[in-house]
Structure formats: structure tokens, C-alpha cells
N, C-alpha and C positions, 0 to 999 in steps of 0.2 A: 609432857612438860617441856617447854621453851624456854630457855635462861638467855637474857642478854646480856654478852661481855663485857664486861668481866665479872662485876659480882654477882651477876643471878645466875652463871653457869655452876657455882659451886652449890650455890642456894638450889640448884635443879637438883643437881646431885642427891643431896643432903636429904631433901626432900621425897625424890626416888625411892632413896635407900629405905628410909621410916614407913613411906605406904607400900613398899612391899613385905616391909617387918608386919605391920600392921595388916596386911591381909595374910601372910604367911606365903606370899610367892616367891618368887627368886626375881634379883634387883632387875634383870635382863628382859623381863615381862612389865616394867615400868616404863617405854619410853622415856628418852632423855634429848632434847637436840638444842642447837642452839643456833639463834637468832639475830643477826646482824644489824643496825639500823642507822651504823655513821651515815651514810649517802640517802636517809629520810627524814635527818635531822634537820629541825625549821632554823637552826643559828648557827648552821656551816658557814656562813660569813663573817661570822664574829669569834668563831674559835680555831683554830687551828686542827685541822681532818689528822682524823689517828688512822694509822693502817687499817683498811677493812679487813673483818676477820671473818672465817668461812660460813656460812650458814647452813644447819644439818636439819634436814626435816626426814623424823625417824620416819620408815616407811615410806619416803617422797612423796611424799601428799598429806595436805591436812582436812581435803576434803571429806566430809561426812565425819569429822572425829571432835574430841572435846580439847580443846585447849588450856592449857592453862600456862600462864607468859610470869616469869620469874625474873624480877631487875631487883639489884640491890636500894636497898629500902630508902636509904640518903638522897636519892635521887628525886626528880620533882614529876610530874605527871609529862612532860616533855619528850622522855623517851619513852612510855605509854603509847604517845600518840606519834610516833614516830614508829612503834614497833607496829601499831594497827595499819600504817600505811605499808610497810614492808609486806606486811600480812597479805 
């Protein structure tokens, strides 16, 4: 699970925590990292750049593995496709 800051890192969390309830693992066999994508945003010229926040890919590498990218829902397909070019 991939959360971009701010609201889909809690939403990863959250998230984590219920499908390791739900298989019965322990939350720590969930993967959790998070995803950066200020400086792959198509409208940094028209908003003003927030501090970049770190980016954690559990395991360092996402190759060969399943993804799944968590942003707070209010938000518009923009940082989707902003987090796929980070990707």
C-alpha cells in the first residue's frame, strides 16, 4: 500500500490495519510506504510547491509486486496521474 501525503497516508494505514484483521496477520506483514508526487505535479506553476515529503518504498523496490496507491478521496485524478509518473 502507497498513501500520498497527506490524506492517503492515514487512509494506507487504516487500510493495512483492517486487511491484516481480516486475514488474521500481524499489521507489520502489510506493507505500508508512502509516495511523494509535489515535483510530478502538471500545475506547479500555478500553485505554490509545498515542502517535499519523503518517499518510502517498503522493501525498496516495487518491482515484481502489486500496488495499490491510496490519496485522499477529495482530490481529483491529477495526483493519480502524477503519482503514476513518480512511479
Amino acid at each position: 500500500l502507497l498513501g500520498i501525503p497527506s490524506g492517503g497516508v492515514p487512509l494506507a494505514r487504516r487500510l493495512a490495519s483492517a486487511l491484516a484483521t481480516a486475514v488474521g496477520a500481524d499489521r507489520r506483514e502489510v506493507p505500508v510506504g508512502t509516495l511523494d508526487i509535489t515535483m510530478y505535479r502538471d500545475d506547479l506553476g500555478r500553485h505554490p510547491i509545498r515542502v517535499p515529503q519523503p518517499t518510502l518504498i517498503p522493501g525498496g523496490t516495487l518491482e515484481g509486486r502489486t500496488v495499490i496507491l491510496l490519496d485522499d478521496p477529495r482530490y481529483s485524478g491529477r495526483t493519480t496521474r502524477a503519482a503514476l509518473d513518480a512511479l
